[in-house]
Backbone as CSV, one residue per row, in Angstrom:
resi,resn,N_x,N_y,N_z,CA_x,CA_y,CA_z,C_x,C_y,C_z
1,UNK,-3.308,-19.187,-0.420,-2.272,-18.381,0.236,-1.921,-17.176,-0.641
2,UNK,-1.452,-16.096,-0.220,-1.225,-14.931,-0.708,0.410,-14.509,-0.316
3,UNK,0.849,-13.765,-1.420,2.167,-12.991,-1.294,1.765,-11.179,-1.108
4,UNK,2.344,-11.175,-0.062,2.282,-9.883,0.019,3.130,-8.838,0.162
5,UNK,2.750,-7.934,-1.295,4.059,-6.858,-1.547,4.084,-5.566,-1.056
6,UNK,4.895,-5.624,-0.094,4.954,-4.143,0.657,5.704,-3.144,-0.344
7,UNK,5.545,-2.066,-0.486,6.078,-1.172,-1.024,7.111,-0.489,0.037
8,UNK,8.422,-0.400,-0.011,9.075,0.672,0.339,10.342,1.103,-0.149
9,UNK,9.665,0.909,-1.614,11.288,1.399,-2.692,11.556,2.922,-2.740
10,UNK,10.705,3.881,-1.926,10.417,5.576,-1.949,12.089,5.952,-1.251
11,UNK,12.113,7.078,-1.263,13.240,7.772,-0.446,12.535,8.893,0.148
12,UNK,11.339,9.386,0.469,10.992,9.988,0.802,11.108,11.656,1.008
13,UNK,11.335,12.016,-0.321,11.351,13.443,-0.156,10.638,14.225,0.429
14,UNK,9.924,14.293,0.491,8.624,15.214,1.233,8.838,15.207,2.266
15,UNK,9.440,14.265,3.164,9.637,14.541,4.479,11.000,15.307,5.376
16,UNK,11.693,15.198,3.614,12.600,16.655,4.552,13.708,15.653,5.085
17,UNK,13.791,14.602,5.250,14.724,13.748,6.137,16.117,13.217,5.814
18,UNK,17.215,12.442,6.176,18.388,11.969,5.523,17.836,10.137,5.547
19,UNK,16.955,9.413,6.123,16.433,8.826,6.045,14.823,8.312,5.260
20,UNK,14.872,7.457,4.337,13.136,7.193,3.566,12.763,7.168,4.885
21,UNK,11.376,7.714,4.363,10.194,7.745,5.789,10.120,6.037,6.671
22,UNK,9.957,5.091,5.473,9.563,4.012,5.757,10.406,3.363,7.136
23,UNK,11.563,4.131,7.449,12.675,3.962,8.475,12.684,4.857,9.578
24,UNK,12.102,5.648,8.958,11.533,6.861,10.072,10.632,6.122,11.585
25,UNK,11.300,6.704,13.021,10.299,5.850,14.118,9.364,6.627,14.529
26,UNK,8.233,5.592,14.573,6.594,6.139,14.864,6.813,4.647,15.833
27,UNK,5.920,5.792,17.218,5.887,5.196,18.564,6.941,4.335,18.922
28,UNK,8.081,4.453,18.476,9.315,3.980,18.765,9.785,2.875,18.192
29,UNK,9.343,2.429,17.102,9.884,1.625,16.028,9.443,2.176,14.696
30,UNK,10.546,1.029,13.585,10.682,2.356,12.374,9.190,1.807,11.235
31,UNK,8.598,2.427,10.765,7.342,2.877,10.156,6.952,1.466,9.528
32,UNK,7.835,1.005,8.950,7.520,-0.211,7.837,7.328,-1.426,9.162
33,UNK,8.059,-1.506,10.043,7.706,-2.562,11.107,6.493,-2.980,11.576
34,UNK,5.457,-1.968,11.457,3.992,-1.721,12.021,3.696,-2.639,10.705
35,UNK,3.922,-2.512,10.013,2.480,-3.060,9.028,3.307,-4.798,8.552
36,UNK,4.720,-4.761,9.033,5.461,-6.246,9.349,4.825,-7.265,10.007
37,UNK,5.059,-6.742,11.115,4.796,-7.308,12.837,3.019,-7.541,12.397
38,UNK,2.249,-6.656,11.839,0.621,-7.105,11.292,0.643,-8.192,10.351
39,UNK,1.484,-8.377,9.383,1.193,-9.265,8.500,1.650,-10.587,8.895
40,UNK,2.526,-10.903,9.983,3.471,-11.719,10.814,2.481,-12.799,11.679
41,UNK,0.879,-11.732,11.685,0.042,-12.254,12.404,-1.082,-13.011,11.530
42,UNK,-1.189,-13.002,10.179,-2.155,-13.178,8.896,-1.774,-14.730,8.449
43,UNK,-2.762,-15.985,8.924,-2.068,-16.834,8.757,-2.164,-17.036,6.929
44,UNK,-3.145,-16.642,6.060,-3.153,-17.013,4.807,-2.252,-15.800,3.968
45,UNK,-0.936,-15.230,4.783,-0.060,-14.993,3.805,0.943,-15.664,3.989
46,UNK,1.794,-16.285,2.944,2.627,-16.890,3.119,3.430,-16.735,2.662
47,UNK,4.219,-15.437,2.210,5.441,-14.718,2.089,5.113,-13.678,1.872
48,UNK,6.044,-12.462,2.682,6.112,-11.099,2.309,7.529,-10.572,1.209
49,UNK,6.891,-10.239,0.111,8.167,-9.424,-0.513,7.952,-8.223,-0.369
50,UNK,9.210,-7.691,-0.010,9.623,-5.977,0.276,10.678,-5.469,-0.809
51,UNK,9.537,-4.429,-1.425,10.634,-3.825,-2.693,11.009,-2.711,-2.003
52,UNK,12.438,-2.700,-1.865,13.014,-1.894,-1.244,14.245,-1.196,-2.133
53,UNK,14.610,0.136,-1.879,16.030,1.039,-2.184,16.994,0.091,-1.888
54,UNK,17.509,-0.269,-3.071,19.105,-1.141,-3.048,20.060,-0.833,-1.850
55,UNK,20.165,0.583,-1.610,20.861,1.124,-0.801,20.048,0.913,0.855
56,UNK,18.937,0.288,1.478,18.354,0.217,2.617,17.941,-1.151,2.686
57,UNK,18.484,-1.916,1.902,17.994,-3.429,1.702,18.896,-3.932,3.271
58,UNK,19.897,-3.535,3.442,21.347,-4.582,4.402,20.226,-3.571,5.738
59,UNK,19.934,-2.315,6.275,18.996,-1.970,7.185,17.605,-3.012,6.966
60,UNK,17.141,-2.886,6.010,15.681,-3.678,6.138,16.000,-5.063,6.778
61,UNK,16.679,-5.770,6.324,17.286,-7.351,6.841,17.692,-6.949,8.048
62,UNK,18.459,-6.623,8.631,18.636,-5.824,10.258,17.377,-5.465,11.200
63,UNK,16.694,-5.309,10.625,15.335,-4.584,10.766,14.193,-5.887,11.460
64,UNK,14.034,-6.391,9.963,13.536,-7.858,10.225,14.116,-8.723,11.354
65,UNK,15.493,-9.291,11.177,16.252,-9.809,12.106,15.931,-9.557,13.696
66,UNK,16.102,-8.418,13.686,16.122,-7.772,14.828,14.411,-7.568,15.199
67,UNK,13.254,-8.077,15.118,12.232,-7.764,15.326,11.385,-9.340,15.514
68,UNK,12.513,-10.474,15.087,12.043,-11.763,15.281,10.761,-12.188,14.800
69,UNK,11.046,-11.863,13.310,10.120,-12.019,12.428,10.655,-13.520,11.608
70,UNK,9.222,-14.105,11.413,9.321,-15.703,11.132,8.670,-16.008,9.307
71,UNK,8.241,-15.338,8.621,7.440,-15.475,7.674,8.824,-15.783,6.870
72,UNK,8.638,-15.957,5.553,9.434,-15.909,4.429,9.668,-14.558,4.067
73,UNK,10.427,-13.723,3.820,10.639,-12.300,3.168,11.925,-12.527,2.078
74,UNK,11.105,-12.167,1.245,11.579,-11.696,-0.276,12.374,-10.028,-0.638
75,UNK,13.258,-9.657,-0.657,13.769,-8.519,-0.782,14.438,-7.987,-2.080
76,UNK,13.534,-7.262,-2.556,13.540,-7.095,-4.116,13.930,-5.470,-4.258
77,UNK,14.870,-5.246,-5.220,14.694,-3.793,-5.406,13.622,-2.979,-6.186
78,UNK,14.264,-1.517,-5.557,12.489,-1.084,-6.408,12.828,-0.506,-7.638
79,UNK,11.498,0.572,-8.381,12.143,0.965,-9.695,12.113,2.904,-9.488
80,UNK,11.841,3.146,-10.565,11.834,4.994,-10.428,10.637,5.388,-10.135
81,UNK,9.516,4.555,-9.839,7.898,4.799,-9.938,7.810,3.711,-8.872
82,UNK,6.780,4.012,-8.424,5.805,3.611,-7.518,5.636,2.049,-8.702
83,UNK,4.657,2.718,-9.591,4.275,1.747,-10.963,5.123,0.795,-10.970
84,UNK,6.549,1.262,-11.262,7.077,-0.318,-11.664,7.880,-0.756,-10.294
85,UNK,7.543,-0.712,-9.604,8.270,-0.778,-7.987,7.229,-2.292,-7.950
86,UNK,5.925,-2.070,-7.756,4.771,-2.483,-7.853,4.841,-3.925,-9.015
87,UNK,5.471,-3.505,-10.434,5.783,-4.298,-11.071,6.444,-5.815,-10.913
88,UNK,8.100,-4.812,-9.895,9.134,-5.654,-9.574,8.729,-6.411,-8.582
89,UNK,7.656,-5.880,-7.206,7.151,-6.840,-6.613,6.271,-8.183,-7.353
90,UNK,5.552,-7.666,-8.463,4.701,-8.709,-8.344,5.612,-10.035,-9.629
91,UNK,6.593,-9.712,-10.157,7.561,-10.130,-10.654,8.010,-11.029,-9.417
92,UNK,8.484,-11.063,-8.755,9.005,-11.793,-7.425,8.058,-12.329,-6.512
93,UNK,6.607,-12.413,-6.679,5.716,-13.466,-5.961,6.065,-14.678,-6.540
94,UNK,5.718,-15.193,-5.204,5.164,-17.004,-5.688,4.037,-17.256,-6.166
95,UNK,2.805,-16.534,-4.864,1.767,-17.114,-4.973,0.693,-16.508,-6.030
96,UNK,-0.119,-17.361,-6.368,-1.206,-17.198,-7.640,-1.916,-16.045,-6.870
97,UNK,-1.970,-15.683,-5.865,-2.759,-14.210,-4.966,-1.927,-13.642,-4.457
98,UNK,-2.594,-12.272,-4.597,-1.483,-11.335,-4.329,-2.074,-10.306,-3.204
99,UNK,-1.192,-9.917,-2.202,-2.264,-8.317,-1.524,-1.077,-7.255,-1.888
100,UNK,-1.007,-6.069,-1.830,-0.337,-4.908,-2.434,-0.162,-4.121,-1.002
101,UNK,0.440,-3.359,-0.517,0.379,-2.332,0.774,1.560,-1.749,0.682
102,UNK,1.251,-0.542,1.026,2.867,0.643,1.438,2.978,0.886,3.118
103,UNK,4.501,0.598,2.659,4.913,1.369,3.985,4.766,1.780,4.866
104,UNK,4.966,2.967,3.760,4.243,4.114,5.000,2.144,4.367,5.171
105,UNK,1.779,2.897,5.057,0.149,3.304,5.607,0.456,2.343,6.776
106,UNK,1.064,2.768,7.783,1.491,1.655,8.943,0.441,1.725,9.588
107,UNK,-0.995,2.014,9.958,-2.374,1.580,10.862,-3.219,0.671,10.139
108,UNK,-2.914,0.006,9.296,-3.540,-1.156,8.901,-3.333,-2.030,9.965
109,UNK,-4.510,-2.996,10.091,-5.150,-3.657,11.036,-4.554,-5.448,10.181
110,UNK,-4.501,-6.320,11.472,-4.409,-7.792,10.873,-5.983,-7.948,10.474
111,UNK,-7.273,-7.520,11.256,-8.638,-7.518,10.789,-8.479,-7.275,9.247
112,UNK,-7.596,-5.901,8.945,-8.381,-5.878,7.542,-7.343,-6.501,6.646
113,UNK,-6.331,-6.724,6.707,-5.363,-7.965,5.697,-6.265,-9.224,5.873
114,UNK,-7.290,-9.705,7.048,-8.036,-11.037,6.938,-9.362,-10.760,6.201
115,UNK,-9.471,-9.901,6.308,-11.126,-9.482,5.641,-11.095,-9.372,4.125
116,UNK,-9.808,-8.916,3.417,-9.279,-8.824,2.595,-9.275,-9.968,1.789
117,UNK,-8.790,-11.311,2.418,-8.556,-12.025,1.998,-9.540,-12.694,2.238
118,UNK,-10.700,-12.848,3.274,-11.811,-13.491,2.898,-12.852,-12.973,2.167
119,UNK,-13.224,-11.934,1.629,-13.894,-11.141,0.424,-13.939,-12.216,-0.492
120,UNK,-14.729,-12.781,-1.153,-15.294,-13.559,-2.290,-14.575,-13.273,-3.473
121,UNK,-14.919,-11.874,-4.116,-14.073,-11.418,-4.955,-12.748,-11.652,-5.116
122,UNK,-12.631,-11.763,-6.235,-11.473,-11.810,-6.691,-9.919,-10.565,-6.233
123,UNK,-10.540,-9.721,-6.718,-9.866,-8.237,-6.722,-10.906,-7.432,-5.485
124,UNK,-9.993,-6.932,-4.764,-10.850,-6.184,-3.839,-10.200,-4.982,-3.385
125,UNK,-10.639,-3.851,-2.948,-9.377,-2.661,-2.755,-10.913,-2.153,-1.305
126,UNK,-9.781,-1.518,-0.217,-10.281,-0.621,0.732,-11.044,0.905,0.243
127,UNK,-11.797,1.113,0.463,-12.050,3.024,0.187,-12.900,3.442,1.385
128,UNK,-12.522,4.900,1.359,-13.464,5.684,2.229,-14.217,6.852,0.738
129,UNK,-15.335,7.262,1.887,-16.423,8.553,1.382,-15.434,9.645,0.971
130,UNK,-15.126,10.638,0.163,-14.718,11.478,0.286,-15.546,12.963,0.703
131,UNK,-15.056,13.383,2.086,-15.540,13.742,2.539,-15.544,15.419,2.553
132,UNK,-15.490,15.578,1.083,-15.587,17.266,0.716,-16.192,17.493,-0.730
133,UNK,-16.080,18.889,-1.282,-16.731,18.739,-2.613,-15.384,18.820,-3.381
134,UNK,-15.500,18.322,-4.626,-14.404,17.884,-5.649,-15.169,18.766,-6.712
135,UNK,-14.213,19.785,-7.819,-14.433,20.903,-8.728,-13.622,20.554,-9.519
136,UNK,-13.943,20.686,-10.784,-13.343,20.643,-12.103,-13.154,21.875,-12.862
137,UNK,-11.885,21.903,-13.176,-11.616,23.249,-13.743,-10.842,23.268,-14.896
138,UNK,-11.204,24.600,-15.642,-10.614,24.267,-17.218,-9.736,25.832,-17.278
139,UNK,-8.636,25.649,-17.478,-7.907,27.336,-18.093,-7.740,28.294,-16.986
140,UNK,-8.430,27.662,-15.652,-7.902,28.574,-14.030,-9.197,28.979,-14.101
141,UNK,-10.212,28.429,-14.135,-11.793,28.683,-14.192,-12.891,27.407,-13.861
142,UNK,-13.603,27.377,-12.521,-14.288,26.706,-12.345,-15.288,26.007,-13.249
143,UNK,-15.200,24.571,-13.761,-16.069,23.890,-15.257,-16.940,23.026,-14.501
144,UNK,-16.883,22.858,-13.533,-17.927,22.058,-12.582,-18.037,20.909,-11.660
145,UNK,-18.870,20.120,-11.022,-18.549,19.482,-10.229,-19.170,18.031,-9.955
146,UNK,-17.675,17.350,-9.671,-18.012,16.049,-9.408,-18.938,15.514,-8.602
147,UNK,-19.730,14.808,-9.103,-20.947,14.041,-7.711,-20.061,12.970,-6.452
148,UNK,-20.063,14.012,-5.274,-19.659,13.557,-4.505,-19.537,11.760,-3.902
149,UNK,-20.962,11.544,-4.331,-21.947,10.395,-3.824,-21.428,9.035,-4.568
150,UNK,-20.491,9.256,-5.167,-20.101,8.504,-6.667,-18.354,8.416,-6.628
151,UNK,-17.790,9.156,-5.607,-16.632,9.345,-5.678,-16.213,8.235,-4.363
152,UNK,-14.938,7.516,-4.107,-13.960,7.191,-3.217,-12.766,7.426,-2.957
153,UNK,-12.062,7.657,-1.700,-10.575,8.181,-2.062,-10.254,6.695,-1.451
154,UNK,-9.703,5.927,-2.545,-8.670,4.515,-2.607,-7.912,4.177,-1.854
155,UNK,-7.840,3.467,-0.812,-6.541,3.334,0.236,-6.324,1.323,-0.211
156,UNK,-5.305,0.932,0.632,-4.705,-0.049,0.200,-4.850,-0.799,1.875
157,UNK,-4.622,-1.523,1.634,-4.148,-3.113,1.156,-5.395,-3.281,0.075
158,UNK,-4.810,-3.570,-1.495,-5.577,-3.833,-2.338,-4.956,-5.770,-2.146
159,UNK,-6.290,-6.358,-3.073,-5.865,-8.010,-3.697,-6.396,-8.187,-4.983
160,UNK,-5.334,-9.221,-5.565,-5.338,-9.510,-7.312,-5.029,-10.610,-7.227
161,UNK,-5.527,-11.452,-7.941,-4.989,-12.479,-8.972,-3.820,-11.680,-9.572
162,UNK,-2.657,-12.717,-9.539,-0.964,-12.346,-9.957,-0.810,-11.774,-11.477
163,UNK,-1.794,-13.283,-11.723,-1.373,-12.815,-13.449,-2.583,-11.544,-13.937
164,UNK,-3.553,-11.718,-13.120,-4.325,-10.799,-13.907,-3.733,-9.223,-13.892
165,UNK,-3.254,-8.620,-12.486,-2.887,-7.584,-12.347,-1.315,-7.571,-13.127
166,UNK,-0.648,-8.300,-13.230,0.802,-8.675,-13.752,0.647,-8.135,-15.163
167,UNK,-0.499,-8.406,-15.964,-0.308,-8.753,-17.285,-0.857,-7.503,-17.222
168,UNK,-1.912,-6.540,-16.629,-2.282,-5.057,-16.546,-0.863,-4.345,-16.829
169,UNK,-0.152,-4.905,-15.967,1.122,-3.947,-15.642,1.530,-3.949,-16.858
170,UNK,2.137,-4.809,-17.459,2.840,-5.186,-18.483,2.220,-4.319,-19.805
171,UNK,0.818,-4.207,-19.812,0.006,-3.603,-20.987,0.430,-2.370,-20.581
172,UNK,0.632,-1.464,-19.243,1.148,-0.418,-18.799,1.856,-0.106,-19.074
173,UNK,3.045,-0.570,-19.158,4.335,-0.815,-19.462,4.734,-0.256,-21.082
174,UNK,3.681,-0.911,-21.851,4.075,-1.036,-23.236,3.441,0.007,-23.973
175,UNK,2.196,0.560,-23.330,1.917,1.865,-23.761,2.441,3.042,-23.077
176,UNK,3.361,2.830,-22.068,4.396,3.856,-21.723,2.922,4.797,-20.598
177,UNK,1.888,4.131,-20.238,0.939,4.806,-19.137,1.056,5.026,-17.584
178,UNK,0.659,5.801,-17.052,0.391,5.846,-15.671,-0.042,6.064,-15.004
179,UNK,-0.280,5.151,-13.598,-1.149,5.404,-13.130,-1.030,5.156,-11.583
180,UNK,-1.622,5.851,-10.632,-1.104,5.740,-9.310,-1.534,4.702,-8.141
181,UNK,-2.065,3.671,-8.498,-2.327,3.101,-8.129,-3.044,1.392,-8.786
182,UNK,-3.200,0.331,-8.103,-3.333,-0.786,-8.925,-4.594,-1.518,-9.609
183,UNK,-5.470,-1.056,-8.670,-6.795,-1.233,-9.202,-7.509,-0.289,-10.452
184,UNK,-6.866,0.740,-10.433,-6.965,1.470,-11.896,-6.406,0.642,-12.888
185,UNK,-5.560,0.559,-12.710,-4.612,-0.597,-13.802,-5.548,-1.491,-13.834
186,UNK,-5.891,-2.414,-13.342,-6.243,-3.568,-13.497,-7.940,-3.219,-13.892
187,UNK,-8.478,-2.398,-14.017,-9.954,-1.952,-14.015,-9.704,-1.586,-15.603
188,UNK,-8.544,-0.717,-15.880,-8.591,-0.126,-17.281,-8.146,-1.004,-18.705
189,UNK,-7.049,-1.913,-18.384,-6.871,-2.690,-19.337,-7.725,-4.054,-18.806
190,UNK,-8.535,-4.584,-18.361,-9.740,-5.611,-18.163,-11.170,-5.271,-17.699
191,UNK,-11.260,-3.939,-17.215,-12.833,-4.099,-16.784,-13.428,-4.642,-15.913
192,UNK,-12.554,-5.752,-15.124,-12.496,-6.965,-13.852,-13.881,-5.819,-13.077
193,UNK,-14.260,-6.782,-12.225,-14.775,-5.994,-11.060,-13.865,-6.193,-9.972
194,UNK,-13.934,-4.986,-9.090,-13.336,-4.851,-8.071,-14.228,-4.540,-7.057
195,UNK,-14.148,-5.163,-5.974,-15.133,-4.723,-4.701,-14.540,-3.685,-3.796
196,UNK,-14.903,-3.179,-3.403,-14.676,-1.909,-2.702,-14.775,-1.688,-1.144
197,UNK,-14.137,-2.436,-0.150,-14.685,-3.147,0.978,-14.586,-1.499,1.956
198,UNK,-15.531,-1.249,3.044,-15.447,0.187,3.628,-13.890,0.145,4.686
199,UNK,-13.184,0.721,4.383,-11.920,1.727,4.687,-12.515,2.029,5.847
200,UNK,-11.456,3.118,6.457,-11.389,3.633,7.906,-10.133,5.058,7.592
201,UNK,-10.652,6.001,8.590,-9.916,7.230,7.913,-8.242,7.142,8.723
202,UNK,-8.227,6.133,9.778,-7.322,5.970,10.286,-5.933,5.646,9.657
203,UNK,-6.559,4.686,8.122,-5.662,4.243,7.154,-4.938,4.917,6.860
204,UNK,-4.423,6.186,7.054,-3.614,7.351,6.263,-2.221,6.896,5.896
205,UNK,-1.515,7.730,4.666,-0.133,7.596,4.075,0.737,8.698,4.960
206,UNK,1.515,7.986,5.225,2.425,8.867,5.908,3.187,9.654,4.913
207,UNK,2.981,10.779,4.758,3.753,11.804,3.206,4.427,12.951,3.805
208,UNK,3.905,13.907,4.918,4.479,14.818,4.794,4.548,14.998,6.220
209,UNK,6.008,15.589,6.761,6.202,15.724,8.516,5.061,15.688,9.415
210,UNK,3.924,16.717,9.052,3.227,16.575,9.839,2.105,15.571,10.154
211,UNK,2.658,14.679,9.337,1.439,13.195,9.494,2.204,12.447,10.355
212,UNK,3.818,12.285,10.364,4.230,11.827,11.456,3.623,11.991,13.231
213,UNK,3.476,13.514,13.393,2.720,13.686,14.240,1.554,13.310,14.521
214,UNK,0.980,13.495,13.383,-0.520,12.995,13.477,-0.595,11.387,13.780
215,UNK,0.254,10.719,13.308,0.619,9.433,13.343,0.455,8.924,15.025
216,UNK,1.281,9.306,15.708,1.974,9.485,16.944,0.399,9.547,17.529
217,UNK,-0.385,10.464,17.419,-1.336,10.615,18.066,-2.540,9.488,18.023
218,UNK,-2.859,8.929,16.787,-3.292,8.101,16.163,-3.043,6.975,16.697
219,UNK,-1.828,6.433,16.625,-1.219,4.964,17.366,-1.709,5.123,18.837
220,UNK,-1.687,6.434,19.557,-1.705,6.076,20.678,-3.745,5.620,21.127
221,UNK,-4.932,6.589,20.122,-6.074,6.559,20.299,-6.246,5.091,19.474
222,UNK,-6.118,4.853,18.414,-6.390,3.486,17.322,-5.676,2.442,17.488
223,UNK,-4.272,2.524,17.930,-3.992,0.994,18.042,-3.505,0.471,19.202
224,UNK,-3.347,1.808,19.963,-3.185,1.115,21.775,-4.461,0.922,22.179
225,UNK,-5.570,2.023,21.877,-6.504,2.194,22.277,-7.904,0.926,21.856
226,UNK,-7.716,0.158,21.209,-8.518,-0.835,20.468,-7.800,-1.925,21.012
227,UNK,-6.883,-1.866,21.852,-6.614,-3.339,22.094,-7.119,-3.727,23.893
């Protein structure tokens, strides 16, 4: 069984709003519900903790309540980083497995939280192709370029062993490092392998107004449209 830590300790600046995005409504419920109501359906998780803004914790419980949700939920606050937000979740699991997911990537599929968890591997993270050229530059001067063929752009629902990624953090922690995401962590202070299962471009982070839209459009072709 797995604990799974949603991220939505953000306040969402980028979007301009008096509300975090994660509360923000896409197709008429609020953002973090979509990827709820999915995990609600995953029978090998068996509690969700939500690191959430101290101040949106009494809405999130309202939220839940009101959406007749049955799992166990854990409601943890978050920190000043993503990083130790991430921390405080995995501080507050039960289980010896862990899956990781934000918020705001509300088109995650119950397919891929199960695929996730049936992957062999230990540690496993989603990616897509990146699908442009990537340039390296030194002093405001083109120094050259990354091999496309070799590159992934990282999307989430990642999975860890608790303690292995836990004790990453913690080495994080103590050399004062950072890093944006968890499978870096856990790749840089152990070396672990991580499998890399193929992503979907649908996965997107909801960051800036106009992905809301894009969102909107999306739900209606990818997740009305697939059922």
């Amino acid at each position: 069984m797995y604990s799974a830590i949603i991220l939505a300790g953000g306040v969402g600046a980028r979007m301009h709003q008096a509300m975090p995005k994660q509360f923000l409504s896409l197709a008429g419920k609020p953002l973090i519900m979509h990827t709820l109501e999915r995990l609600e359906q995953v029978d090998r998780v068996g509690e969700i903790v939500v690191v959430c803004h101290p101040g949106y914790r009494e809405l999130l419980q309202r939220n839940i309540d009101a959406y007749l949700l049955k799992k166990k939920y854990v409601l943890t606050d978050g920190g000043s980083s993503r990083q130790e937000s991430t921390y405080l979740g995995l501080l507050a699991a039960s289980y010896d497995k862990v899956m990781i997911h934000e918020a705001a990537r509300p088109f995650v599929t119950k397919e891929e939280f199960e695929a996730l968890a049936d992957e062999p591997c230990d540690s496993a993270i989603y990616g897509i192709p990146i699908p442009f050229t990537v340039s390296k530059q030194e002093g405001g001067y083109l120094s050259g370029l990354l091999e496309r063929r070799e590159l992934i752009n990282v999307q989430l629902p990642q999975k860890f062993p608790r303690e292995a990624i836990l004790e990453a953090h913690r080495r994080a922690r103590e050399e004062g490092k950072a890093f944006t995401e968890d499978a870096s962590i856990l790749y840089h202070y152990t070396g672990c392998r991580v499998k890399v299962l193929e992503g979907t471009p649908f996965n997107l982070k909801i960051t800036e107004p106009i992905d809301l839209i894009s969102g909107e459009n999306i739900y209606q072709e990818y997740i009305i449209g697939r059922n």
